[in-house]
LOKE-441697 format. One record per residue (C-alpha): x, z, y. Coordinates in Angstrom, 2 decimals. Each point is the difference from the previous one (the first is absolute). Example, Ala and Ser with C-alpha at 12.3 -4.5 7.8 and 13.67 -1.06 7.14 Angstrom:
atom u->12.30; w->7.80; v->-4.50
atom u->1.37; w->-0.66; v->3.44
***
This chain:
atom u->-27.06; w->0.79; v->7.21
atom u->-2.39; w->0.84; v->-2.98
atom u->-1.55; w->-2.73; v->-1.92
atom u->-1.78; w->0.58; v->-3.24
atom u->2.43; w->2.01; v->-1.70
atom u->3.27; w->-1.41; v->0.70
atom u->1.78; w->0.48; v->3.78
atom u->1.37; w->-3.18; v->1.59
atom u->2.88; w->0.86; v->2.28
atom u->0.84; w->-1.46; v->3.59
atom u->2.89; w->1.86; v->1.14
atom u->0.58; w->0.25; v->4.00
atom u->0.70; w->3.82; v->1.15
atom u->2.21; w->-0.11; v->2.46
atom u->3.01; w->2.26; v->-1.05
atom u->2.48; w->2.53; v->2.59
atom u->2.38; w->1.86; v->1.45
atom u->3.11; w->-0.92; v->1.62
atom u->2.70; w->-2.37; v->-0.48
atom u->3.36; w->1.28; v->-0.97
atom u->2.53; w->-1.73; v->2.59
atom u->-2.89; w->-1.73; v->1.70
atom u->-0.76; w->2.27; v->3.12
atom u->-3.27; w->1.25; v->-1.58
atom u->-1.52; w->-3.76; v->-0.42
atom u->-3.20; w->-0.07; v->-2.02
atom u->1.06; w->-1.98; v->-3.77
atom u->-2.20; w->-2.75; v->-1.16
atom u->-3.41; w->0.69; v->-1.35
atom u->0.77; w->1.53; v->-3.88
atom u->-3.43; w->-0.45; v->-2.18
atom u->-0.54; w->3.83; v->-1.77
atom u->-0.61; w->0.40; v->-3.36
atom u->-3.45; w->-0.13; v->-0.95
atom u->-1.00; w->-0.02; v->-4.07
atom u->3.69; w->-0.91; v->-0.67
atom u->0.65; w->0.47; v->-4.27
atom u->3.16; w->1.14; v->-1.30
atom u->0.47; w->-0.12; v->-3.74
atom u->2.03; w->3.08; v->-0.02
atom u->0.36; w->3.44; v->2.13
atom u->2.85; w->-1.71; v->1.91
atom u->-0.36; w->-0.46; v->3.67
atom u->3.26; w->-0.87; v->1.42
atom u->2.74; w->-2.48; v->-0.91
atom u->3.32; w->0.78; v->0.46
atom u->2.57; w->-3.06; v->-0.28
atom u->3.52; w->0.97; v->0.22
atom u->2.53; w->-2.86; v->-0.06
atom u->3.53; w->0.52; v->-0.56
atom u->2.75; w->-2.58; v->-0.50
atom u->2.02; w->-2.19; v->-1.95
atom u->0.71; w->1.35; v->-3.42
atom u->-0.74; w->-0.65; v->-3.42
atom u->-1.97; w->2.61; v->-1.83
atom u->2.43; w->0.87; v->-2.57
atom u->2.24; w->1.28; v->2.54
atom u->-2.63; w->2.24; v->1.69
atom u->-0.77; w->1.44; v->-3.65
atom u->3.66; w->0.75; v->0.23
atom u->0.91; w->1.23; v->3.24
atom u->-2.86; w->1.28; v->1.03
atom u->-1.25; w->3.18; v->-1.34
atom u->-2.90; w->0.32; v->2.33
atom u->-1.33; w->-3.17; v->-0.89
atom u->0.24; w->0.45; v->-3.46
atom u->-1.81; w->3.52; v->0.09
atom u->-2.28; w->-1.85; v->1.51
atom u->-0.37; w->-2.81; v->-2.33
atom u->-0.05; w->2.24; v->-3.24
atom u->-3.21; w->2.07; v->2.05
atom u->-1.69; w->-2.12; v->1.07
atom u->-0.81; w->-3.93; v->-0.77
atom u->2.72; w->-2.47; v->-0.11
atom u->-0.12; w->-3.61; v->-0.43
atom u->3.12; w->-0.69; v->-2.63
atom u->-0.48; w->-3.99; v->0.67
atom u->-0.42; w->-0.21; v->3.58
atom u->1.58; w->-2.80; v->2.13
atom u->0.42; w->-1.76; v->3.09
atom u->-0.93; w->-3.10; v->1.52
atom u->3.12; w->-1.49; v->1.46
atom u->2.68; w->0.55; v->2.33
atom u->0.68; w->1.05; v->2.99
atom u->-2.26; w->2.96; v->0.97
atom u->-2.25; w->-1.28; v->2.50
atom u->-1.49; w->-2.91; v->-2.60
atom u->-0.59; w->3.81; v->-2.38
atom u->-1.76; w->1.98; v->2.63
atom u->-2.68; w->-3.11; v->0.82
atom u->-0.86; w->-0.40; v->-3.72
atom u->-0.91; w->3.71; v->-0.12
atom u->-1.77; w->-0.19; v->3.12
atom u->-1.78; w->-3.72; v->0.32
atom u->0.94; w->-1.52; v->-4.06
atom u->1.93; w->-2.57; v->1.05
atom u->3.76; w->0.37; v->1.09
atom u->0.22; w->-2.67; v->2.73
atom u->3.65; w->-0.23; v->0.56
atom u->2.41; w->0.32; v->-3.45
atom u->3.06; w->-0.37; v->1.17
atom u->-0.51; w->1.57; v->3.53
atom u->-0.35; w->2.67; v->1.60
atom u->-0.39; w->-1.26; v->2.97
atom u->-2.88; w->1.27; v->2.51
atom u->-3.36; w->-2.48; v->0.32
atom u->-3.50; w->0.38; v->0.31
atom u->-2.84; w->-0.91; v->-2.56
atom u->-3.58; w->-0.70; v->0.48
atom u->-1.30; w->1.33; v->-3.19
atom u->-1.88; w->2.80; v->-2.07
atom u->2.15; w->2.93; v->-0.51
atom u->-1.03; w->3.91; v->-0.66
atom u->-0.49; w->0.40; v->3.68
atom u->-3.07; w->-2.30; v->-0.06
atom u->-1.15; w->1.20; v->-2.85
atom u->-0.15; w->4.04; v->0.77
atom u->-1.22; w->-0.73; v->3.72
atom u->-2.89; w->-2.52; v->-2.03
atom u->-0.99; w->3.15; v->-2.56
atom u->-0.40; w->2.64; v->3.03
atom u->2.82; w->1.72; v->-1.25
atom u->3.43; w->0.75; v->1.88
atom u->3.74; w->-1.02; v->-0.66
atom u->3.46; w->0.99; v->2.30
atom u->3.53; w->-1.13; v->-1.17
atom u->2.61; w->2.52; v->1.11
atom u->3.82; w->-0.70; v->0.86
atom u->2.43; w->2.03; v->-0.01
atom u->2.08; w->-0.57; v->3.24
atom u->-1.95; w->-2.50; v->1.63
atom u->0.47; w->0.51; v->3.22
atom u->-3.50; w->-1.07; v->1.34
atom u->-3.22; w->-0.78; v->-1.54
atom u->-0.74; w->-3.38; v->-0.88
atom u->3.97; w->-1.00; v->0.17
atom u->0.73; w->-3.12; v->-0.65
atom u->3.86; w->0.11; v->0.28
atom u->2.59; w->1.33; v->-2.36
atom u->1.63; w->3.17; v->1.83
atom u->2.37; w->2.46; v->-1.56
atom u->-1.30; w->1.18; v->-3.15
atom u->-3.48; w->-1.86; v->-0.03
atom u->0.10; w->-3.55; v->-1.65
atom u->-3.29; w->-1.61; v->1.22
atom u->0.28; w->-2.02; v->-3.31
atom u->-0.89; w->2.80; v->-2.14
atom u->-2.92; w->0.38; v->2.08
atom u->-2.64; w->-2.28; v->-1.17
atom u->-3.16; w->0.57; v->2.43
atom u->2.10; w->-1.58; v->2.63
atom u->0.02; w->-3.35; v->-1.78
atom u->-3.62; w->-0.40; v->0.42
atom u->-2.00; w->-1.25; v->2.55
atom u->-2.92; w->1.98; v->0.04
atom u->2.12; w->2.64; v->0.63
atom u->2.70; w->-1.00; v->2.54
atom u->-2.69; w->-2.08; v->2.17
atom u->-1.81; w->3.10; v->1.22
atom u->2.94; w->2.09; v->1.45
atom u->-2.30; w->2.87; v->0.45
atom u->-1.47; w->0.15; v->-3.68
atom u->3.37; w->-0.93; v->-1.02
atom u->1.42; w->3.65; v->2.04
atom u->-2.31; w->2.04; v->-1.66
atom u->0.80; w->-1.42; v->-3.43
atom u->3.57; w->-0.50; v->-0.50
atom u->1.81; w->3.32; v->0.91
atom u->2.47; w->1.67; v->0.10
atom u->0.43; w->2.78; v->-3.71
atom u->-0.15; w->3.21; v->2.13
atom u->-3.88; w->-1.17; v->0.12
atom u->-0.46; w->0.55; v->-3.80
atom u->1.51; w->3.84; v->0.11
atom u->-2.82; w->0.15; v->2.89
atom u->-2.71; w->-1.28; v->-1.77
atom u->0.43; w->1.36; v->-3.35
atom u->0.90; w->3.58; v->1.71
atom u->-3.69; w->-0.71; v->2.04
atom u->-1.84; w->-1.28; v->-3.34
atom u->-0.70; w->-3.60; v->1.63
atom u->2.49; w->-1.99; v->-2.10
atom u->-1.63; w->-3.95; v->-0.47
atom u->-1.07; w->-1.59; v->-2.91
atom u->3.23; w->-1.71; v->-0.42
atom u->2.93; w->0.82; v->1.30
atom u->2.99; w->-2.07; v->-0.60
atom u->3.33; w->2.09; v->0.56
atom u->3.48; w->-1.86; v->0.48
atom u->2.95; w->1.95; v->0.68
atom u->2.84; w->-0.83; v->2.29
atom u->2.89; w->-1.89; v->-1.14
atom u->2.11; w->3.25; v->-1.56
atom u->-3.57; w->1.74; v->-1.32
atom u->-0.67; w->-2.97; v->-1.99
atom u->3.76; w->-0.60; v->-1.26
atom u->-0.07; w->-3.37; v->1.33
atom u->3.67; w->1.40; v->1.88
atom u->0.85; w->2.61; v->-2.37
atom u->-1.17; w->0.96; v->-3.48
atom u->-2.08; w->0.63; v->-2.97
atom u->0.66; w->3.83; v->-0.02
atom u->-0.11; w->0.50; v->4.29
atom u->-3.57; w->-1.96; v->-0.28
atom u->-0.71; w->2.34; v->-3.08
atom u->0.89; w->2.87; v->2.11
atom u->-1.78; w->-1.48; v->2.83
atom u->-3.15; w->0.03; v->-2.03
atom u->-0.05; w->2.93; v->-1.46
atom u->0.39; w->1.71; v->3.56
atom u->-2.98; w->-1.85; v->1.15
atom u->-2.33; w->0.10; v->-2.71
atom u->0.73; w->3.16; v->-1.60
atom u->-2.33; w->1.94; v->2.65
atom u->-2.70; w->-2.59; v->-0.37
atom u->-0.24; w->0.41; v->-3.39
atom u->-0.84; w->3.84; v->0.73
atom u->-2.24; w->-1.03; v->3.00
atom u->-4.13; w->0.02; v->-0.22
atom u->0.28; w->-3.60; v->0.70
atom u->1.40; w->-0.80; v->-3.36
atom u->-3.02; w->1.00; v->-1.97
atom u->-1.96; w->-3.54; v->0.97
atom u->3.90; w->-1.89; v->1.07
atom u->1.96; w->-3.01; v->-2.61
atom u->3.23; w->-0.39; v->1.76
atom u->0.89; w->-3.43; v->-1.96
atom u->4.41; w->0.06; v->0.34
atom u->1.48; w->-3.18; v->-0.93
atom u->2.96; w->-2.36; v->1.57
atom u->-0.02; w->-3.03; v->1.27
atom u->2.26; w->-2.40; v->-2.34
atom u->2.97; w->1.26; v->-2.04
atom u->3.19; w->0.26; v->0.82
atom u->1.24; w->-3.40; v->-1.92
atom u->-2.17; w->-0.81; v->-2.95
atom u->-2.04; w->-3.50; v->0.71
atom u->-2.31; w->1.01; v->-3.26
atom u->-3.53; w->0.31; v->0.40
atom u->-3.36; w->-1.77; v->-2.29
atom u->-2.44; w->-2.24; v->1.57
atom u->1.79; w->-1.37; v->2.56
atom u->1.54; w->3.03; v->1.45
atom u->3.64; w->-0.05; v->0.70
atom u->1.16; w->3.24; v->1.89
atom u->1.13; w->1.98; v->-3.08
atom u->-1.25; w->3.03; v->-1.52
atom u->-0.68; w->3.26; v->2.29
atom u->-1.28; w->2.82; v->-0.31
atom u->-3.73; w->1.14; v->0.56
atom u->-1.71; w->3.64; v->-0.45
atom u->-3.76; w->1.19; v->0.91
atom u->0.24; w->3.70; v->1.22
atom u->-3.06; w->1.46; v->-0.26
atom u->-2.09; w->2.80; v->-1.87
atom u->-2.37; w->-2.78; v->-0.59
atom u->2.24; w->-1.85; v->-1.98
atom u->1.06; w->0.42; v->-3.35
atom u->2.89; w->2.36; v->-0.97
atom u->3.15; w->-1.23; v->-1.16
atom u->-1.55; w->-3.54; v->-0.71
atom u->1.19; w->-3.44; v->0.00
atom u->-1.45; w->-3.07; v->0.48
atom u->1.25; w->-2.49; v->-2.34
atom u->-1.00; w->-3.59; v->0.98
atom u->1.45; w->-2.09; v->2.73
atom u->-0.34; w->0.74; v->3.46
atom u->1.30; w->-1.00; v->3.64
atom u->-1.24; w->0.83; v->3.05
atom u->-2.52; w->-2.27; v->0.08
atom u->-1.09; w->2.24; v->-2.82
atom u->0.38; w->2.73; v->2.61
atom u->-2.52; w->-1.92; v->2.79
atom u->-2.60; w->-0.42; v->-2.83
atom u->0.42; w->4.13; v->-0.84
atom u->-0.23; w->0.50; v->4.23
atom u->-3.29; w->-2.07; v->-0.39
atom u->-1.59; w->1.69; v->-2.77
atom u->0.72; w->3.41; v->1.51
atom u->-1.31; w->-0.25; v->3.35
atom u->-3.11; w->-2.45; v->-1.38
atom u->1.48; w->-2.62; v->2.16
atom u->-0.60; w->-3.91; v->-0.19
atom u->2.58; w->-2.38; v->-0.79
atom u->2.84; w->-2.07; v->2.38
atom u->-1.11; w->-3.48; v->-2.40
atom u->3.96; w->0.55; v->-0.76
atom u->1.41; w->0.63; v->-2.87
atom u->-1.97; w->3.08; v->-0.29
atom u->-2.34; w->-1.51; v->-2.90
atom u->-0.82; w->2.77; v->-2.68
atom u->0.07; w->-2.57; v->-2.84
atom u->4.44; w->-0.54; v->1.13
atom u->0.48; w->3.15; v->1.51
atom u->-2.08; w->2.49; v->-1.30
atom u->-0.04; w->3.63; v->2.14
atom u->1.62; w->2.49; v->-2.50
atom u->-2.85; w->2.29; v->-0.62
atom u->1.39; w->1.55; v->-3.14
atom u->2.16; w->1.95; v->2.16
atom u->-2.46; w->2.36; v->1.15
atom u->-2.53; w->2.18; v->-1.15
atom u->-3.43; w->-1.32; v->1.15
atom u->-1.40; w->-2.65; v->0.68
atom u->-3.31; w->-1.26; v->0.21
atom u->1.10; w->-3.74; v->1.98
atom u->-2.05; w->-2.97; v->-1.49
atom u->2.33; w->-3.11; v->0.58
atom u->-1.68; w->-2.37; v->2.13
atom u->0.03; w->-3.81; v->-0.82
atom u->-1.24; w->-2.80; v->2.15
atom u->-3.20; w->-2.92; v->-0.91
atom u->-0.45; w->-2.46; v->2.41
atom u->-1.21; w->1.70; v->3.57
atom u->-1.14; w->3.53; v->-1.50
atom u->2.26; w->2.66; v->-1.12
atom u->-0.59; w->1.37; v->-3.73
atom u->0.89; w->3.01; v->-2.27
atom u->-0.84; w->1.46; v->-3.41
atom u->-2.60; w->2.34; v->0.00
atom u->0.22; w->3.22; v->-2.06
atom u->-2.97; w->1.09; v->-1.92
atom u->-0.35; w->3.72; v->2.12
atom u->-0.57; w->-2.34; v->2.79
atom u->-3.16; w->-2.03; v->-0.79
atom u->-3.53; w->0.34; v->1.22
atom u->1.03; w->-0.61; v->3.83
atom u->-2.10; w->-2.38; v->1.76
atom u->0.08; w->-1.54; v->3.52
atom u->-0.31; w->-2.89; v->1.93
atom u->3.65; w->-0.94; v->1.78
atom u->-0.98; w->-1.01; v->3.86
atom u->0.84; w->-3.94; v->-0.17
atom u->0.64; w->0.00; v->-3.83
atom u->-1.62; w->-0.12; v->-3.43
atom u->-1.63; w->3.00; v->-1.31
atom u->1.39; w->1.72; v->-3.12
atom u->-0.27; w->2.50; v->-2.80
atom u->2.87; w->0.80; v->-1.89
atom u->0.28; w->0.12; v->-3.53
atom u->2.29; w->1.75; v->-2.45
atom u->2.13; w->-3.18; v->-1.05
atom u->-1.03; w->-2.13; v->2.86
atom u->1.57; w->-0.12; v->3.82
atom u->-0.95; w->0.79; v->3.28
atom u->-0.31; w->-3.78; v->2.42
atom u->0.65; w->1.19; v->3.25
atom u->-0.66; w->-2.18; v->3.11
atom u->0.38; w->-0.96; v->2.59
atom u->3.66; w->-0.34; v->0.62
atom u->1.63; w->2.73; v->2.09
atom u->-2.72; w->2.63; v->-0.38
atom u->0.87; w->3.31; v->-1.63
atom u->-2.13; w->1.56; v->-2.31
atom u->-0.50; w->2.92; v->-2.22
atom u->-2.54; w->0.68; v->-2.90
atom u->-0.79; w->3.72; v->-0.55
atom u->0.00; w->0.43; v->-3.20
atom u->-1.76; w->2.81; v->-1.33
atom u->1.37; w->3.20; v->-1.25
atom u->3.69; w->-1.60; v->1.07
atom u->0.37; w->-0.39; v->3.98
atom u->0.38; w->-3.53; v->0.59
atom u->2.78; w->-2.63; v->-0.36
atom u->1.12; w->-1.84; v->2.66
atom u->0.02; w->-3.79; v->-0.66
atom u->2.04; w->-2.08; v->2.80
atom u->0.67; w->-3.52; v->0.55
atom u->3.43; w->0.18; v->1.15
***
């Protein structure tokens, strides 16, 4: 609804069509997007994980990547959290690993990128390569359920039917980007040879450049960051702040990012969550995803126009710029404000979503994660 120049969202559309592998069952309710902010043109996030090597080898054996990295934006500092895999693919997707050491399959109650898509009105999938069924839970062939993160987390496993429609088999990403109705984020994982997890640096390299060439030359590339990293290296333990899975390598393909760039400072993928975040206008998993540790690495791209949030007590506040003053309203349930060039915007109460229009500029979409 409209209140006195700013919007204040309460999302609840019911989303559909079918289930893949579900007989037609209706998913769970998905909120739609309404007012959602991105701070650049990008509208879809592509994760790719592949496996188990350190980055100077893929600089070295594969050409593909390293086309890619010399295009595009590369990270030249980039590292994992620990080891096994499954402990990598959690931190990327919740900010905390769980299970270093293991990669044994559990469940977790907890905040992940799941919750946090369905919670903006926006929409997510993870795709698997040679899972046999959606929403599979066991290892089979050339699918490793522990490089599949979704199926770690509750909120996704306890509703079977929600679960069907989200975690799916890859054939459903050739569908949906050939159809134009590719999610919000997407998180890609290749089967066991694909990734090189049972072969190689240059049959993964090949691997991805038969995949992603034709994206790259698809419509759905213009507004698309397919964000390519691995999971841990192959058997370096180095890492900075606590990390420990070695150094990997990490590349954001994109034309919104900058050409043949790298990003200097030290980054993981909790680094990577943070950048995910900031790119959808998500909130935050309370986990290691603080922008003051792990900043998202906005340098990397083009635009941006993403005011970092940080949090006071029970309201949500952010740095105004000076284009945006002169907006004045009265927040349903909160204090009433009027923002100033160097001050900040209160916002109040908790779990409300609100956006000032500012003159002359749109608006700017401030959200208590």
């Amino acid at each position: 609804m409209i209140l006195a120049g700013f919007w204040i969202g309460f999302p609840g559309i019911t989303g559909s069509g079918s289930v893949p592998g579900s007989g037609g069952a209706t998913p769970r309710t998905t909120p739609a997007v309404s007012g959602a902010q991105f701070p650049t043109p990008i509208r879809h996030v592509i994760v790719v994980m592949l496996e188990n090597e350190n980055q100077a080898t893929v600089l070295q054996q594969g050409p593909f990547e390293k086309h890619l990295a010399q295009t595009y934006s590369s990270a030249s500092n980039y590292y994992a959290i620990c080891h096994p895999s499954a402990p990598n693919y959690l931190a990327i997707t919740s900010g905390k690993t769980w299970q270093c050491g293991s990669d044994a399959y559990h469940v977790y109650s907890t905040t992940n990128l799941a919750t946090l898509v369905d919670a903006a009105g926006l929409k997510w999938r993870a795709y698997d390569e040679s899972m046999p069924k959606p929403c599979d839970k066991s290892a089979t062939g050339l699918y490793a359920v522990r490089h599949n993160p979704f199926m770690f987390y509750s909120d996704v496993v306890g509703n079977a039917t929600f679960c069907r429609a989200h975690v799916v088999n890859s054939k459903y990403f050739n569908e949906s980007a050939a159809n134009g109705t590719l999610p919000n984020l997407s998180f890609y994982t290749p089967n066991l040879l694909d990734d090189g997890h049972n072969t190689n640096v240059p049959f993964a390299d090949a691997w991805l450049k038969g995949w992603l060439s034709p994206l790259l030359n698809d419509s759905i590339f213009s507004k698309s960051v397919f964000l390519i990293t691995y999971d841990e290296s192959g058997n370096s333990n180095a890492g900075y702040n606590g990390t420990a899975g070695g150094k990997v390598y990490f590349t954001a393909v994109s034309p919104d990012v900058k050409t043949d760039f790298t990003y200097p400072s030290n980054a993981s993928h909790y680094n990577l969550l943070t950048t995910i975040e900031w790119l959808l206008g998500l909130g935050h998993t309370g986990q290691n995803d603080s922008w003051s540790l792990w900043p998202p690495m906005q340098s990397m791209f083009k635009s941006s126009k993403a005011v970092a949030p940080t949090h006071t007590g029970s309201t949500l506040s952010a740095s105004v710029p000076t284009s945006r003053t002169g907006v004045t309203g009265s927040l349903g349930g909160g204090s009433s404000t009027a923002p100033s060039a160097a001050g900040a915007i209160a916002l109040g109460p908790a779990g409300r979503t609100c956006a000032w229009n500012a003159p002359a500029r749109g608006s700017s979409l401030l959200r208590r994660p």
